[in-house]
C-alpha positions in Angstrom: 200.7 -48.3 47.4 202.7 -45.5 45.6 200.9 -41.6 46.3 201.4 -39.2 43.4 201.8 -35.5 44.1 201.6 -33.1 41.4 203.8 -30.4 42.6 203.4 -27.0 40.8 206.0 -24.3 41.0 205.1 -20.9 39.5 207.6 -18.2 38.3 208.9 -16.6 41.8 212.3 -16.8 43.4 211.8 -20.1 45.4 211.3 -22.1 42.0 214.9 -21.9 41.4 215.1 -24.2 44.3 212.2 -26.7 43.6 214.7 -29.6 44.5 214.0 -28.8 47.8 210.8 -29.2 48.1 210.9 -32.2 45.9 212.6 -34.1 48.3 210.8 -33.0 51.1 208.2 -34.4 49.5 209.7 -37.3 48.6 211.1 -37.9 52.3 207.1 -37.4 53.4 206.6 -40.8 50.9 205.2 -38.9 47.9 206.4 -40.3 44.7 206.8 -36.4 42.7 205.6 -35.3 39.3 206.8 -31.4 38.6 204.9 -29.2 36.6 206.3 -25.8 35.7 204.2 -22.7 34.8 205.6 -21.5 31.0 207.6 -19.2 33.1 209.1 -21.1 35.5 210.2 -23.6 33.0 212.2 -20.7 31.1 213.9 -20.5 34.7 214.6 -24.0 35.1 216.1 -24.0 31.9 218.7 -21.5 32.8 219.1 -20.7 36.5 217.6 -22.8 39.3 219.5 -26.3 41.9 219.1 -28.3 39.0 218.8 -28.7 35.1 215.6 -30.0 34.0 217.2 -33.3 33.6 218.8 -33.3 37.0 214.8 -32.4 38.2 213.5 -35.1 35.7 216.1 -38.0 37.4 215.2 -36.4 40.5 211.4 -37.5 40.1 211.8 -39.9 38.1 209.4 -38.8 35.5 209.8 -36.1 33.2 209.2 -32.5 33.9 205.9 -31.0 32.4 205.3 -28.0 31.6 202.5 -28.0 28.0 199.9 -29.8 27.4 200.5 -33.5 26.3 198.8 -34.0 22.1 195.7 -36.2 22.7 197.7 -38.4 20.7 200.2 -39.2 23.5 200.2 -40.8 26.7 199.9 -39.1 29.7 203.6 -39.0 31.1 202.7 -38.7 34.5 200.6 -40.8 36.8 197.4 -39.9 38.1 197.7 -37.3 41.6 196.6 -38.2 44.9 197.3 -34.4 45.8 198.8 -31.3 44.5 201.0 -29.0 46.0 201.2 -25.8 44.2 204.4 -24.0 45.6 205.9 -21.8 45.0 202.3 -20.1 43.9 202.6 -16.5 42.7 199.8 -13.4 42.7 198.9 -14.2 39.4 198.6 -18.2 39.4 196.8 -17.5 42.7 194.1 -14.9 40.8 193.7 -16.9 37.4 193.1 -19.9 39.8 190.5 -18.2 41.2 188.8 -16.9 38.1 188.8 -20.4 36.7 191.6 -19.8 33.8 193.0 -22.3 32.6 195.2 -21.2 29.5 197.9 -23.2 31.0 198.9 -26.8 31.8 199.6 -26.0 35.6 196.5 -24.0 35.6 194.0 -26.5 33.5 195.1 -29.0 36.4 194.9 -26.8 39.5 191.5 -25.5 38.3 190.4 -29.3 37.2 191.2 -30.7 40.8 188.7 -28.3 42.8 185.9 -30.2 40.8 187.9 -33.6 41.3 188.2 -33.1 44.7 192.1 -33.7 45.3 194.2 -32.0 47.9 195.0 -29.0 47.0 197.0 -27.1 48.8 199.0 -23.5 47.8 202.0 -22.2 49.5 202.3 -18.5 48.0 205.6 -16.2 48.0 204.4 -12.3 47.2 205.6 -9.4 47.9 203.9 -6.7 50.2 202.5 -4.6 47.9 201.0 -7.3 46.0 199.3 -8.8 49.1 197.5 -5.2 49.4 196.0 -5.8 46.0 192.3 -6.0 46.2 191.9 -8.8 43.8 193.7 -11.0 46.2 192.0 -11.5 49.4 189.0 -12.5 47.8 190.7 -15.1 45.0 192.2 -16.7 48.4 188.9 -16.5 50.3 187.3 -18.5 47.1 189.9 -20.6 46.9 189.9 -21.8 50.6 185.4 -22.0 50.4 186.5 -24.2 47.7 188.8 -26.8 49.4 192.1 -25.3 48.6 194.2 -24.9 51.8 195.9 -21.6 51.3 199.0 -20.7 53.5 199.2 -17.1 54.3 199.4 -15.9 57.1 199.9 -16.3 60.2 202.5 -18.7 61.6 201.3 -21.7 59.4 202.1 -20.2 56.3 204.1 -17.5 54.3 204.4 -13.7 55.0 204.6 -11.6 52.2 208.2 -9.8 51.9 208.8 -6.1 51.2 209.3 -6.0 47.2 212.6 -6.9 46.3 213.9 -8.4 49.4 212.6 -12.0 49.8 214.7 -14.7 51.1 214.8 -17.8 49.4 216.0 -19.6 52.7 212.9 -19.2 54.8 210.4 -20.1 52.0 208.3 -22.9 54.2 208.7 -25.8 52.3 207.7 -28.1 54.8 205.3 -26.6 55.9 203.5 -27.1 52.6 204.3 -30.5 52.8 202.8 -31.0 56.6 199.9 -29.6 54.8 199.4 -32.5 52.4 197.7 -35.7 53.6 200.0 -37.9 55.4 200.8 -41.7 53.2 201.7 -44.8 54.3 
């Protein structure tokens, strides 16, 4: 039986090397649909591992990143889980606050009521971890199934602004986070 993740980058640094966690998904035994935040897919288009064909051969499906017309069929299977990685401070806020102006969003806020694995691997700066807003979206988020990891040695530590580093972004850790598959 084939498990579909939905994995979800958002428009921060590690995005430009969503291969990565593609395949680490893919070497877990999740068959990968990638879904782009408007703003990520601008990035994908111009500077990230791979074009968005190269990502699209990758996964074998194509790579999403608007909302389908009701006219046309859905160009992804169904998800078993979704990874939402890298997730930024404002993905992690409007998911909170229920928005869903967005594909990536409409399906993250969508799974808390469908009851999928969720799981959200953030990459923030310092100063936008001290935000107020954010300690509480996480808090809702987690009462509401969503395994966030921040924090501690299970999950990402925010950087001082300006000097992340794309190399230790825990991309397996997210994945050891998602249900094992058979």
């Amino acid at each position: 039986m084939t498990h579909t993740l939905y994995l979800i980058a958002c428009a921060a640094p590690p995005a430009q090397r969503v291969a990565t966690g593609i395949r680490a998904a893919q070497t877990a035994g999740w068959d990968v649909g990638l879904i782009l935040t408007p703003s990520a897919y601008r990035w994908a288009e111009k500077d990230s591992d791979g074009s968005l064909d190269e990502l699209s051969e990758l996964t074998g499906h194509p790579v999403r990143h608007e909302h389908k017309l009701p006219s046309q069929d859905d160009a992804l299977p169904p998800a078993d889980a979704i990874l939402v990685a890298p997730a930024t401070f404002n993905t992690l806020n409007k998911w909170a606050a229920g928005h869903a102006d967005t594909l990536a969003l409409g399906l993250i806020t969508e799974a808390i009521g469908l009851g999928l694995p969720l799981v959200a691997l953030p990459y923030l700066n310092r100063a936008q971890a001290a935000h107020p807003a954010l300690p509480r979206s996480v808090d809702f988020l987690r009462a509401n199934g969503v395994t966030v990891l921040m924090g501690g040695p299970d999950g990402f530590t925010p950087h001082e602004p300006k000097h992340g580093d794309l190399d230790v972004y825990p991309w397996q850790t997210a994945i050891g986070a998602l249900p094992t598959v058979n």
